[in-house]
N, C-alpha and C positions, 0 to 999 in steps of 0.2 A: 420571623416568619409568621405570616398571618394565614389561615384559612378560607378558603373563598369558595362560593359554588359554585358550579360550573352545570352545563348540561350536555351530556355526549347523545346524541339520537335519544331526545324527552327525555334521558334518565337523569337524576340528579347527584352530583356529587359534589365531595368539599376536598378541595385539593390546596396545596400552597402557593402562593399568590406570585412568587419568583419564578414559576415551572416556565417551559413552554407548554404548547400543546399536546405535544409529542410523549414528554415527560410525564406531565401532567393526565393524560390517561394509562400509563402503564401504571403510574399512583394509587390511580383508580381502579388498576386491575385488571387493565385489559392484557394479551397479549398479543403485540404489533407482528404478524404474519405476512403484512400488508402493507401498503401505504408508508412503510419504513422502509429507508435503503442509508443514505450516506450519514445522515443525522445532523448534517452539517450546512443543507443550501445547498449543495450539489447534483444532488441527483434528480432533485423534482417531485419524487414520487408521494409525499404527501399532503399534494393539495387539501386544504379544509374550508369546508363553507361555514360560517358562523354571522349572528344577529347579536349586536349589544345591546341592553337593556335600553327602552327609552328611542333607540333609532331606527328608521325604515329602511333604514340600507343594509343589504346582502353585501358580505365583505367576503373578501377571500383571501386566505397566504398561505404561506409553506408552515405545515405545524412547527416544524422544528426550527424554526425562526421567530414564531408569533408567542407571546407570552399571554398567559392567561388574563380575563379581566372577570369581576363580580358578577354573576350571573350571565354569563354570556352560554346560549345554545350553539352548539357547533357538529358539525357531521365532515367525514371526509368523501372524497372525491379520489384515490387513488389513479382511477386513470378514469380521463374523460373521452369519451370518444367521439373520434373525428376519422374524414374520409382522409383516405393518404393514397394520391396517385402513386400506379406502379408505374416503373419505370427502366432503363437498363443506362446507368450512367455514361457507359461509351456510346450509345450511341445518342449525348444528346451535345448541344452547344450551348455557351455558358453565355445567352441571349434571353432579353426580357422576353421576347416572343416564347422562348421555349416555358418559361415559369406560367406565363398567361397560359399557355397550352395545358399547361399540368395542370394548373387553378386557379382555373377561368372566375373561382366566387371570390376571387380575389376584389372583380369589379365592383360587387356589390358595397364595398365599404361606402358607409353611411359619412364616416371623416369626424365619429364622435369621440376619437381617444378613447373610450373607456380601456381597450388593449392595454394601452401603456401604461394610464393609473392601477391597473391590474397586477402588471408585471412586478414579480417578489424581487427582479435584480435588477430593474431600474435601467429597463429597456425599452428604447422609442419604438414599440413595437412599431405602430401604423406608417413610421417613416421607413423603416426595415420594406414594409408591401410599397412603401412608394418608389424605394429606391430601388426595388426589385422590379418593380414592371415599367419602367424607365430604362433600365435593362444595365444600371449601375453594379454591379452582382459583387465586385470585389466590396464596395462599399457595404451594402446590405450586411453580406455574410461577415464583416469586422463589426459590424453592429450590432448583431444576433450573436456577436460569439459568446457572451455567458450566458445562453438561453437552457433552459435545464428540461425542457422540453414537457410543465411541469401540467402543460394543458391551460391556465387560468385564464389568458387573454382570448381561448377561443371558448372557454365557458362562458366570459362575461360579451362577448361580441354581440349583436344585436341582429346583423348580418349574417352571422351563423359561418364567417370564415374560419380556416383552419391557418392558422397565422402563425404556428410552433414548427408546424411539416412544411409551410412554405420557406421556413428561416434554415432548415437543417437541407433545403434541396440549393438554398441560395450558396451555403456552407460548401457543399458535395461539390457542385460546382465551381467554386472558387478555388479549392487544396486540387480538383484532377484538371482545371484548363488556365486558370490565370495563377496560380502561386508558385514560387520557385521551389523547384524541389531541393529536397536538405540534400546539403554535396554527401554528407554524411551514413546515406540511409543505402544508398549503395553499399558501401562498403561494409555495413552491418550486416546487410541478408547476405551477402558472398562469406562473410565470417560464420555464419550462423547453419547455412548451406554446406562450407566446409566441417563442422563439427566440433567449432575453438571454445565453443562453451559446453561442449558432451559432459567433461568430468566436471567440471565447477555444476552442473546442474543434478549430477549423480549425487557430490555431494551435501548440498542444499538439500534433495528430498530425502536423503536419509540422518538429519537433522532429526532431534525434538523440539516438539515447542519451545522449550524454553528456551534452548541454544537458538532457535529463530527468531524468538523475541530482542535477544543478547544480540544477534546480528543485525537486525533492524536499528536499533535503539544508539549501537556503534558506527553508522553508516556514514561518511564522507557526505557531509551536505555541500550544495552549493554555494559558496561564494557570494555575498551580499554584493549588489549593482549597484552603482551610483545613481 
């Protein structure tokens, strides 16, 4: 393990060179209130903007993904803000017309990819808006589905679209007008409705931790798929 500096918002520090980002400022002493959620690439929530030594480019990725490098400045970006049409899902139809309707600055793409070279899960973003306003929507929203919703592709747009809120209405769309419902999910709220899991829930919350750790840790996984 070697030493390396690092720069969080101009302040200087020397952290170890294996960290990620994420790690690599709590080293430093911060404490994460913020911009931390799953720690794992799932949740999005801490985008970071950072410059390497030597290069003109504004880079961006999820901290808890990106690994530290020697002298690189970096700041986070927790949430970036973008407009997000309201909307009432029944009453809309799962038509490119309706998406154009919601986000009309969809037009304005310039067709420069930066979106996609942006994207930390190696998502076609700017094909996701073409397949949306083509009015393709099942496709879109299986495109967008590991979008983490994490803000970068509409920081780094040039167009200044919201390209995360257009993927999560393509999505919404797609599970309430074209995807089959699970035969299953019926029969779950009727069970759930009736009160088949009242006692197994009574006694799960009156568990200790530890005894919940024990039950988690012993749980039935699934079955490896071919």
């Amino acid at each position: 393990m070697e030493l390396v500096p690092i720069y969080v918002m101009g302040k200087r520090f020397e952290v170890p060179d294996n960290l990620t980002i994420q790690k690599a400022m709590e080293h430093a002493g911060y404490q994460l209130v913020r911009g931390c959620g799953c720690r794992g690439g799932i949740c999005g929530a801490c985008a970071t903007v950072y410059r390497k030594p030597g290069s003109h480019r504004v880079e961006i990725g999820l901290a808890c993904q990106t690994v530290v490098e020697p002298d690189m400045h970096l700041t986070q970006i927790p949430f970036f803000p973008a407009n997000r049409a309201d909307y009432r899902l029944e009453d809309l139809e799962a038509t490119g017309s309706t998406v154009a309707r919601l986000y009309p600055e969809m037009f304005k793409c310039v067709g420069c990819n930066t979106c996609t070279r942006g994207c930390p899960m190696d998502i076609d973003v700017m094909e996701v808006m073409s397949l949306a306003v083509r009015g393709d929507i099942e496709k879109a929203a299986n495109l967008s589905f590991d979008c983490v919703m994490c803000g970068i592709c509409a920081a780094r747009c040039p167009a200044e679209t919201v390209q995360y809120n257009l993927s999560i209405l393509t999505r919404r769309l797609y599970g309430r007008y074209i995807a089959a419902a699970a035969e299953h999910l019926a029969e779950q709220v009727q069970a759930i409705d009736e009160g088949r899991f009242d006692n197994a829930m009574r006694e799960i919350t009156a568990m200790s931790e530890e005894e919940l750790r024990d039950l988690y840790k012993g749980r039935p996984m699934e079955p490896e798929t071919a």
